[in-house]
C-alpha positions as a LaTeX table, in Angstrom:
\begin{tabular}{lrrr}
\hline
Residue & $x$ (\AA) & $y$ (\AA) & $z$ (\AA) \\
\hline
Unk1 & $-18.80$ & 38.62 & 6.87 \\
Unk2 & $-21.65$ & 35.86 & 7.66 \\
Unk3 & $-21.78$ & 33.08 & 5.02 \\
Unk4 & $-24.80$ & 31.08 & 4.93 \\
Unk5 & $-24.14$ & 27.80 & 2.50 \\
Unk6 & $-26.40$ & 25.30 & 1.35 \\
Unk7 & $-26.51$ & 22.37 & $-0.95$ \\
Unk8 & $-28.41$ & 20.57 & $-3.89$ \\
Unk9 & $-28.68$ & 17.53 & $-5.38$ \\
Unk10 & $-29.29$ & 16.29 & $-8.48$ \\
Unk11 & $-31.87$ & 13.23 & $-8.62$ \\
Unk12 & $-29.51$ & 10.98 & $-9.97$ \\
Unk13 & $-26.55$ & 11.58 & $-8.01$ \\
Unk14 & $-24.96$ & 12.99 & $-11.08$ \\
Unk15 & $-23.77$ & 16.50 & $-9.29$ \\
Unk16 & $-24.40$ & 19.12 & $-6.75$ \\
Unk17 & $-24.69$ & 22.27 & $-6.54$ \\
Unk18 & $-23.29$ & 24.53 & $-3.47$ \\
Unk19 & $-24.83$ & 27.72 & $-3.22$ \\
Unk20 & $-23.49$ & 30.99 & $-0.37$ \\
Unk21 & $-24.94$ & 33.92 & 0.42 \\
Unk22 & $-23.46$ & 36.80 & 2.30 \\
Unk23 & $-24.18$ & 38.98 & 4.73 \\
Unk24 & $-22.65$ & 41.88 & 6.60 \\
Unk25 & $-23.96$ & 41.25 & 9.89 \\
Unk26 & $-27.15$ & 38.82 & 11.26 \\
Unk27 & $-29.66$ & 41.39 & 11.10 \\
Unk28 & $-29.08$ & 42.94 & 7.40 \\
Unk29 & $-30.68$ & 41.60 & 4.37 \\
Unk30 & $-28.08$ & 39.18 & 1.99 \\
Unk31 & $-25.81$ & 41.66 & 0.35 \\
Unk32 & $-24.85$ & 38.84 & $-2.37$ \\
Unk33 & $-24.72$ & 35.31 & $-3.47$ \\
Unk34 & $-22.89$ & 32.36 & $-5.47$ \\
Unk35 & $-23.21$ & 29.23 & $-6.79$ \\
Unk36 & $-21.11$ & 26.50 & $-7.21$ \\
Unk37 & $-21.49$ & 23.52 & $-9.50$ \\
Unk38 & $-19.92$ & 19.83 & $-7.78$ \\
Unk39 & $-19.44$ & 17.35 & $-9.98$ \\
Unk40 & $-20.37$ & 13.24 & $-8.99$ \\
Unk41 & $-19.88$ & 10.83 & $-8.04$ \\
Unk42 & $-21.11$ & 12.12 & $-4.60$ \\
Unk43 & $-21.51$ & 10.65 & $-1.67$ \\
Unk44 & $-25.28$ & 8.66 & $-1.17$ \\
Unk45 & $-27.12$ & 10.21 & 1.50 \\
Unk46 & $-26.46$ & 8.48 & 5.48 \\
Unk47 & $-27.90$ & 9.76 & 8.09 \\
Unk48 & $-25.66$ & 11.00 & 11.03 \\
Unk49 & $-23.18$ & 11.43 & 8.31 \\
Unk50 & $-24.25$ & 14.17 & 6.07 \\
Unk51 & $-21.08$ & 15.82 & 5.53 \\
Unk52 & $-19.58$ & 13.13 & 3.70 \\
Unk53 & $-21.72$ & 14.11 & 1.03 \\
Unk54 & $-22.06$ & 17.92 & 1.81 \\
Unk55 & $-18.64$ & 19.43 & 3.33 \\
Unk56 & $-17.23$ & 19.10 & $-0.30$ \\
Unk57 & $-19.35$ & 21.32 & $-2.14$ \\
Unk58 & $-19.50$ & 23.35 & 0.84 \\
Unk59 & $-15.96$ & 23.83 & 0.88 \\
Unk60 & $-15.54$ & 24.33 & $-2.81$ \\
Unk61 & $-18.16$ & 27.56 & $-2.84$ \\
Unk62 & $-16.38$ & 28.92 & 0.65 \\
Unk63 & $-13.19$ & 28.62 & $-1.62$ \\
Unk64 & $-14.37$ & 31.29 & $-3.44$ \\
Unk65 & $-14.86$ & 33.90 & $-0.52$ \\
Unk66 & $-11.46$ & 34.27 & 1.08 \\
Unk67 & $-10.88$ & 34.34 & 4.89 \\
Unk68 & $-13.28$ & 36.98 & 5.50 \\
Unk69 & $-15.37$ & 34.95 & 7.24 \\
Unk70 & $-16.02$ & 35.75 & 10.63 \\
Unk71 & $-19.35$ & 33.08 & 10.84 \\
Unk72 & $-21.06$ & 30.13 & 8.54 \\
Unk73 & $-24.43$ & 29.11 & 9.33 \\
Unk74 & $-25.28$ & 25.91 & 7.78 \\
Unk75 & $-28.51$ & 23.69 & 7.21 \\
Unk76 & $-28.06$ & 21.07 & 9.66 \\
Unk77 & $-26.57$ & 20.63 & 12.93 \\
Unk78 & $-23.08$ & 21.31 & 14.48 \\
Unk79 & $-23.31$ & 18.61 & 17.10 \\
Unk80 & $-25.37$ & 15.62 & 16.80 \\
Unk81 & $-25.58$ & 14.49 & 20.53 \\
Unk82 & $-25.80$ & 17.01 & 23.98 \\
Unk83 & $-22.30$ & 15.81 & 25.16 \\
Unk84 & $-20.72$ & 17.16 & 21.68 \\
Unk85 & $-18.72$ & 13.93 & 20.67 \\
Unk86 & $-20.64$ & 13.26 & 17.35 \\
Unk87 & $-20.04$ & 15.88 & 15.00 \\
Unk88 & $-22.57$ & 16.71 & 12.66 \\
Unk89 & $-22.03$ & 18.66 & 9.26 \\
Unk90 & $-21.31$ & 22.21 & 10.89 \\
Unk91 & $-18.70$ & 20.75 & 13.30 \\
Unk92 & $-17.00$ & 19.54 & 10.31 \\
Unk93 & $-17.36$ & 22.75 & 9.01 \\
Unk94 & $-16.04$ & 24.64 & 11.61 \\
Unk95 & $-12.91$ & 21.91 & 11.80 \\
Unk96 & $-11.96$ & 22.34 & 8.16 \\
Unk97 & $-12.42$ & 26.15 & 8.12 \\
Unk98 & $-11.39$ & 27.03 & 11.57 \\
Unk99 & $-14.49$ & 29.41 & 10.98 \\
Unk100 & $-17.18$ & 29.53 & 14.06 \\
Unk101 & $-20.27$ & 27.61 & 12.32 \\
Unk102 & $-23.97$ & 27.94 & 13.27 \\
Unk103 & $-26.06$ & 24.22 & 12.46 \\
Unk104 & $-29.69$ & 25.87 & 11.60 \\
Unk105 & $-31.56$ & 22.44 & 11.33 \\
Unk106 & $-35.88$ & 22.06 & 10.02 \\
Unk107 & $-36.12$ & 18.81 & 12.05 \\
Unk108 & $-35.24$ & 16.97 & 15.11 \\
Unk109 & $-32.34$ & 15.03 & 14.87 \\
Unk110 & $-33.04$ & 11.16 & 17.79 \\
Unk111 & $-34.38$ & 13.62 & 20.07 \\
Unk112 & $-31.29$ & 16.19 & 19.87 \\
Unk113 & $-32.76$ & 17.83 & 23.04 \\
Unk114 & $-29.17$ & 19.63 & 23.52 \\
Unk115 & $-30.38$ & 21.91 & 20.52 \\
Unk116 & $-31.64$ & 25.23 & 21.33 \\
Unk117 & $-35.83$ & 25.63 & 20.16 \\
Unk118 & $-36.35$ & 28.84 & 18.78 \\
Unk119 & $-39.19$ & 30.00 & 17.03 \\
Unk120 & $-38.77$ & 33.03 & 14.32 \\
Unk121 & $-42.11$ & 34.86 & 12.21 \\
Unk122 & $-45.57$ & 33.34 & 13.42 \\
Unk123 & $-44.24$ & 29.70 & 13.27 \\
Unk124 & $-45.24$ & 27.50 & 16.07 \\
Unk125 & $-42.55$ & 25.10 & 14.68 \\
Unk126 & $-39.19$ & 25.33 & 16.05 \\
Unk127 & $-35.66$ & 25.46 & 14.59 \\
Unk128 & $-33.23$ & 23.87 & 15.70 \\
Unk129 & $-29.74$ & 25.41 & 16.52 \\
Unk130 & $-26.62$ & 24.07 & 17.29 \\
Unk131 & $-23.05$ & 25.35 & 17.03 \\
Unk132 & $-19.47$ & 24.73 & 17.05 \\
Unk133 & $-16.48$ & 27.36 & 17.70 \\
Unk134 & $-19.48$ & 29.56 & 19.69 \\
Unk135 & $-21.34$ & 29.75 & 22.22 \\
Unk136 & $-24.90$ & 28.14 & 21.44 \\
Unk137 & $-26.70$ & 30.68 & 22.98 \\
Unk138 & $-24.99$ & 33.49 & 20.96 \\
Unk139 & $-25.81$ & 31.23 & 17.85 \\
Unk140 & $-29.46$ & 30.87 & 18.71 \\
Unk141 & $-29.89$ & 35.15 & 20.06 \\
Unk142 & $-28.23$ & 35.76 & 15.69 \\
Unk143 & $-30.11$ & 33.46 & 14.24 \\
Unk144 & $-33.54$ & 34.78 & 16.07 \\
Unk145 & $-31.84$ & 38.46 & 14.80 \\
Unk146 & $-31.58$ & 37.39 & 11.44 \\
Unk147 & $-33.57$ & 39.23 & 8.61 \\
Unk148 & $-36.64$ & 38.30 & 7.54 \\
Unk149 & $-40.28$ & 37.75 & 9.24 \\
Unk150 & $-40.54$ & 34.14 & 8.15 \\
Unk151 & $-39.83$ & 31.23 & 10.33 \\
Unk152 & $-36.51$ & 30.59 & 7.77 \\
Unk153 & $-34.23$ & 33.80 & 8.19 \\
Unk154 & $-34.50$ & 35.13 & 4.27 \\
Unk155 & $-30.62$ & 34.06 & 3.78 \\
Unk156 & $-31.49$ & 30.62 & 4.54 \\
Unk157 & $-34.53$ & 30.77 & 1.87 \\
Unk158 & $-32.39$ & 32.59 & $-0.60$ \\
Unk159 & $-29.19$ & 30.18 & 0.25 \\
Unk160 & $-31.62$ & 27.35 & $-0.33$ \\
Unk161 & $-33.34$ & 28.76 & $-3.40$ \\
Unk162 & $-29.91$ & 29.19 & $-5.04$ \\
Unk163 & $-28.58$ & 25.95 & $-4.55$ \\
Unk164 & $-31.83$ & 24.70 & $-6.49$ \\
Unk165 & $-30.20$ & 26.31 & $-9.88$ \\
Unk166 & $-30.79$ & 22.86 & $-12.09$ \\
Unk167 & $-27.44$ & 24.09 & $-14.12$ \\
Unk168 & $-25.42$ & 25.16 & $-11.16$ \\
Unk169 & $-24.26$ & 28.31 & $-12.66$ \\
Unk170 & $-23.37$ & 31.66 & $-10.87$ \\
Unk171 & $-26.22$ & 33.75 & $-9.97$ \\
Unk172 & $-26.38$ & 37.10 & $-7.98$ \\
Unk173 & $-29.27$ & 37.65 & $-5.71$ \\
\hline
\end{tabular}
């Protein structure tokens, strides 16, 4: 099972929400999804530290799945410099899980040029993919697979999309 987690916050601070969605393999379509509701005070944002504020609630929805995970794919990045001494959010991940993690990041992180480019759908912007606990490569050939004809894999829309529930109650997708 593939978990792809995302997270939400509230404008002022108050609480988070930490949304998953599920999938059998990389190339099927999300077979289901859950939200989590994180209560403040959270963490303020800092860049180059965003799992201080995100492994939390990101933790507290994976709580909910058991150990079948055999992959998490996160919004962000695994490793925040080439020589992989920095750990971003999905490095954390993959540290407090033990579970191989997958950084799928929208921007460039200081000119992160150890992060694999790949372009998905029509896009002519990149993604940027980083990993810890796998081999980047692999990371960047199943996120490319990944369902959908957009230049977000539809889990990652549907991830984000659920973490966006203003209430932070369950929802199935």
């Amino acid at each position: 099972m593939i978990a792809c987690v995302d997270v939400w916050y509230a404008d002022d601070g108050s609480y988070a929400t930490a949304a998953c969605v599920l999938l059998s393999s990389f190339e099927d379509p999300p077979t289901s999804g859950i939200t989590v509701r994180c209560e403040g005070p959270l963490q303020p944002y800092a860049p180059g530290a965003l799992y201080l504020r995100e492994l939390p609630c990101i933790l507290n929805v994976l709580g909910r799945i058991g150990d079948r995970l055999e992959t998490i794919v996160v919004d962000g990045y695994a490793w925040l410099d080439a020589g992989c001494s920095c750990a971003g959010l999905g490095a954390h991940v993959w540290h407090a899980t033990g579970v191989p993690t997958i950084g799928v990041a929208k921007t460039e992180f200081r000119g992160m040029a150890a992060a694999a480019r790949i372009l998905r759908g029509r896009s002519c912007r990149p993604l940027f993919v980083t990993s810890a606990g796998t081999r980047q490569d692999v990371a960047a050939a199943n996120i490319i697979s990944m369902h959908g004809a957009h230049r977000l894999p539809d889990a990652l829309r549907m991830v984000d999309a659920l973490s966006r529930r203003p209430d932070g109650t369950p929802a199935q997708i």
